[in-house]
FITI-237012 format. One line per field, with one value per residue (C-alpha): x, y, z; residue number from 1. Coordinates in nm, 3 decimals, padded with zeros to 5 digits. Layout:
<rs>
X X_... .
Y Y_... .
Z Z_... .
num NUM_... .
</rs>
This chain:
<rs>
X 00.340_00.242_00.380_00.585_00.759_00.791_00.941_01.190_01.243_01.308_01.581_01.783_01.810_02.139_02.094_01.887_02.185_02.426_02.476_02.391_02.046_02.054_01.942_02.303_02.354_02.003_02.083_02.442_02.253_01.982_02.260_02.425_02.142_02.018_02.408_02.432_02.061_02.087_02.462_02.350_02.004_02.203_02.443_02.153_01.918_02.140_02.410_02.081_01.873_02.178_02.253_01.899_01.811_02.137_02.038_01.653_01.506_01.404_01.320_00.959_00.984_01.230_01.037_00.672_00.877_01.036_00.727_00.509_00.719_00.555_00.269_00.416_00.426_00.784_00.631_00.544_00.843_01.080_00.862_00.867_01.272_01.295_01.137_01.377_01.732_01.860_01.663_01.966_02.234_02.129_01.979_02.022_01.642_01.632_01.900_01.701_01.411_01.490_01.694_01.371_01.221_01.459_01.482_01.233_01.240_01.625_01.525_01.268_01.404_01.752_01.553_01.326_01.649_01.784_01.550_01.441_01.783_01.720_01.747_01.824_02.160_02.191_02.189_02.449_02.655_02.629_02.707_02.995_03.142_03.144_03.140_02.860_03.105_03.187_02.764_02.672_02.948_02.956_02.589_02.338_02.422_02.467_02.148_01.958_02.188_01.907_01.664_01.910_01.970_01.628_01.513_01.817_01.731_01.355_01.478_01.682_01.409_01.216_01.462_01.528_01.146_01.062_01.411_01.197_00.966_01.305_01.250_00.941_01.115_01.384_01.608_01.873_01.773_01.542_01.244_01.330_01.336_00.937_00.855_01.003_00.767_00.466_00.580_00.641_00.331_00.559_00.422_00.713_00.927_00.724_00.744_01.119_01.164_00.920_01.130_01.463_01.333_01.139_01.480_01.713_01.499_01.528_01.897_01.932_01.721_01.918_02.260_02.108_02.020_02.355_02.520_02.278_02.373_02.752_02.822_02.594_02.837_02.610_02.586_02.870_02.800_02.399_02.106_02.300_02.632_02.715_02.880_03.014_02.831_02.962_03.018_03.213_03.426_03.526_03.604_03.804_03.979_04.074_04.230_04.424_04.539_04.520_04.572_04.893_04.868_04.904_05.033_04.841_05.094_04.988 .
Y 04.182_03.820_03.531_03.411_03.753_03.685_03.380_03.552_03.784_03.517_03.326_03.606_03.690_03.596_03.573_03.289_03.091_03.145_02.935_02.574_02.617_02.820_02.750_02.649_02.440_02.226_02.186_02.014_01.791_01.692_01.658_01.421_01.219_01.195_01.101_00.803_00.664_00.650_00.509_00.259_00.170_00.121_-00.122_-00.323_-00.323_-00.329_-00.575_-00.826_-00.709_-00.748_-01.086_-01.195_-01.022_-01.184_-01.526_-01.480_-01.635_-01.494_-01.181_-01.162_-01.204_-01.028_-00.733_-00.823_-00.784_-00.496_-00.297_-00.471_-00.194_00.109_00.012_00.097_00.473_00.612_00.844_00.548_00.349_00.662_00.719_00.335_00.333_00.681_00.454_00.164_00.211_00.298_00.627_00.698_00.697_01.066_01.016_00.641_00.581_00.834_00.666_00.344_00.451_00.651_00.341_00.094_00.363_00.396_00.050_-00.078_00.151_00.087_-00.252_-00.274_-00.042_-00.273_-00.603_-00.483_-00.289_-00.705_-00.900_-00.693_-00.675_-00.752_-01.082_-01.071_-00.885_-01.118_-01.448_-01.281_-01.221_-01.604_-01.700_-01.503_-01.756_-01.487_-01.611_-01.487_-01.254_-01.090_-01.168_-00.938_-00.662_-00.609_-00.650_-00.667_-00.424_-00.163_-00.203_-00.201_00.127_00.333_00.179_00.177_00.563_00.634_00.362_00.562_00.931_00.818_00.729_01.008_01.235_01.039_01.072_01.443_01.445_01.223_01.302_01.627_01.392_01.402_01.750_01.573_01.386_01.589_01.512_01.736_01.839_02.142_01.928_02.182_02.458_02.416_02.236_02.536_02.767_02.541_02.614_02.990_03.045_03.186_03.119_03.287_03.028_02.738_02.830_02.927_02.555_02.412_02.596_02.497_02.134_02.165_02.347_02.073_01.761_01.961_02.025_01.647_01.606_01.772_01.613_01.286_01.334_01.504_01.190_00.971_01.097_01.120_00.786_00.607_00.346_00.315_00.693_00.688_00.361_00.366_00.171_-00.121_-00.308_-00.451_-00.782_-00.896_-01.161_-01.510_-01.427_-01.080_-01.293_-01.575_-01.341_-01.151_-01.451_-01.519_-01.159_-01.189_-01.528_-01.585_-01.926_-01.989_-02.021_-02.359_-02.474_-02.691_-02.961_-03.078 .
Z -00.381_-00.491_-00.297_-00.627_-00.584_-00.207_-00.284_-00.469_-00.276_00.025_-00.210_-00.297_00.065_00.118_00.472_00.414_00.254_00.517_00.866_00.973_00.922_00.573_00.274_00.151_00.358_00.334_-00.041_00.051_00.263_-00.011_-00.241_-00.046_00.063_-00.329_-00.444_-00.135_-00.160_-00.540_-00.571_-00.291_-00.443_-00.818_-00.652_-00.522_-00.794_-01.134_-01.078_-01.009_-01.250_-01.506_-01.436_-01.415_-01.788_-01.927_-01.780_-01.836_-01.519_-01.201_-01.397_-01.320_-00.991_-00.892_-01.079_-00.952_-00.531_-00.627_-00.767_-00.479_-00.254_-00.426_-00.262_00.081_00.153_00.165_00.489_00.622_00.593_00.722_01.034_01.109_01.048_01.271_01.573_01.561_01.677_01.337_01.427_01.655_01.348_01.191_00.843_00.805_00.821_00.551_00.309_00.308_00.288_-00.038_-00.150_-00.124_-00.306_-00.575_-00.619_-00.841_-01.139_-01.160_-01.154_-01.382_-01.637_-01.621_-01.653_-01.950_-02.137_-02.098_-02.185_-02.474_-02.656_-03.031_-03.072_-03.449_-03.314_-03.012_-03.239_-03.451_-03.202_-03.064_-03.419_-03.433_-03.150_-02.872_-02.515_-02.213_-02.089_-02.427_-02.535_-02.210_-02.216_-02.567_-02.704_-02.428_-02.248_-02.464_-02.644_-02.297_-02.209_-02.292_-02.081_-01.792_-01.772_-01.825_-01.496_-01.336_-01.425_-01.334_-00.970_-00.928_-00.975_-00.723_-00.481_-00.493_-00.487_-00.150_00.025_00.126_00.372_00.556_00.712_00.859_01.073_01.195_00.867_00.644_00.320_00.142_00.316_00.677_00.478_00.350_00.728_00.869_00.680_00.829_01.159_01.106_00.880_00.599_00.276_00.086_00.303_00.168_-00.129_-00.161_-00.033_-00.321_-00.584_-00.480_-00.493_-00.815_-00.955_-00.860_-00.996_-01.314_-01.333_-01.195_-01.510_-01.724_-01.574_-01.603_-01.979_-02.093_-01.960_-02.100_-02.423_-02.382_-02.270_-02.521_-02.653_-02.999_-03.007_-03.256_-03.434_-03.561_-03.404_-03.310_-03.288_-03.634_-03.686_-04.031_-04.156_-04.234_-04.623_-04.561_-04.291_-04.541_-04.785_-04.541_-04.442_-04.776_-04.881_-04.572_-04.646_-05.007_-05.185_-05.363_-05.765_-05.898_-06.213_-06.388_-06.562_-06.890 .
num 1_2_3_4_5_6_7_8_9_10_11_12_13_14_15_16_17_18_19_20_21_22_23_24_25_26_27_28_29_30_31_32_33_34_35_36_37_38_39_40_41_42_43_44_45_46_47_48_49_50_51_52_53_54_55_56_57_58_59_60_61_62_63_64_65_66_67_68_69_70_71_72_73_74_75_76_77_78_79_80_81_82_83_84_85_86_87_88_89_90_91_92_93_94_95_96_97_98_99_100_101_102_103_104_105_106_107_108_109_110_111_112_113_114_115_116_117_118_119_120_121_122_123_124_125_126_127_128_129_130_131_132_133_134_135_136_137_138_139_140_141_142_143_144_145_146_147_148_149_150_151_152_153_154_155_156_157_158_159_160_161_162_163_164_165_166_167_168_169_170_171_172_173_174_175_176_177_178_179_180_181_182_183_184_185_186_187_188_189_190_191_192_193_194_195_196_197_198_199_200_201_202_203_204_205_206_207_208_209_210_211_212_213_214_215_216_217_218_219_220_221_222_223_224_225_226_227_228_229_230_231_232_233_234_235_236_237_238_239_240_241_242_243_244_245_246_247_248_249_250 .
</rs>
């Protein structure tokens, strides 16, 4: 029998989903430590990256820091967090380091979606007397909503991907499931662990893009929000509030 069928043969086990250390219970714990290091790393990154592609300075920067962390190995940074006293406080060290991690593509991808907001439809917009507040909410951002899901779905496959270095360090998560395999010389094991992992980036794929394309606020209404244009507004103005008849005395 090949190990693929092994492997299956492992996962449909079902005494390898049941107690603490089952196979049940290490996807809970990757599920939760994907759902808190993303939600934490979006409320870092987007609200800044927002502001910054609204206002249109700073951008570059902040961009150039964020993607100068990529260079740092996510191993690294967990074992270096597992030796400090936030080692002491479960899988802390393993929430931020999958938050610096996620980081800079939500960042990026927020910045760009900004910054490159068509400006034929921005102008309009300013023309049309709207104020920052109503510019960002009801232009900007949703032409740069695209951008944003796909910087978000990007980092949530990242995270489902690295939160497995967790079982390296003693961490929750499908990551014990493969390390425990190492340590027992159980290829099926490994592999049972690999396909679990490579299953839920794909259905956090898939979740990612069905909301993607349900909450697209110019789904419904073409390519872009449409504004009337100075000519269609007078004349609007003017059916609304037409201009009484005058006689003309002779």
């Amino acid at each position: 029998m090949g190990v693929l069928a092994e492997a299956w043969a492992w996962l449909t086990t079902p005494a390898h989903w049941a107690g603490e250390a089952g196979a049940g219970r290490r996807l809970t714990e990757h599920l939760w430590l994907t759902a808190v290091s993303l939600g934490l790393a979006a409320a870092v990154a987007l609200p800044v990256a927002l502001y910054l592609g609204h206002r249109g300075r700073g951008g570059a920067l902040a961009v150039n820091l964020s993607n100068a962390g990529r260079a740092v190995p996510t191993f690294a940074v967990l074992v270096l967090l597992t030796l400090t006293p936030l080692g002491r406080h479960g899988d802390l060290p393993t929430v931020l380091a999958l938050v610096l991690f996620a980081v800079p593509p939500l960042l990026t991808n927020a910045y760009v979606g900004m910054r490159e907001a068509d400006g034929d439809v921005v102008e309009a917009a300013r023309g049309m007397g709207m104020s920052g507040g109503q510019l960002f909410a009801r232009v900007e951002l949703p032409l740069a909503f695209a951008l944003i899901m796909t910087g978000v779905r990007s980092a949530a496959i990242q995270v489902v991907a690295t939160a497995t270095l967790a079982g390296l360090v003693g961490g929750g998560g499908l990551g014990r499931i493969i390390t425990a395999g190492f340590n027992t010389y159980s290829t099926p094991q490994v592999v049972a662990g690999a396909l679990l992992v490579a299953a839920l980036a794909l259905a956090v794929e898939a979740v990612f893009a069905l909301a993607q394309w349900l909450l697209d606020p110019l789904r419904h209404r073409g390519s872009a929000p449409r504004f009337p244009s100075p000519r269609s507004a007078s004349r609007n103005a003017s059916t609304k509030h037409p201009r009484p008849n005058r006689k003309v005395s002779r």
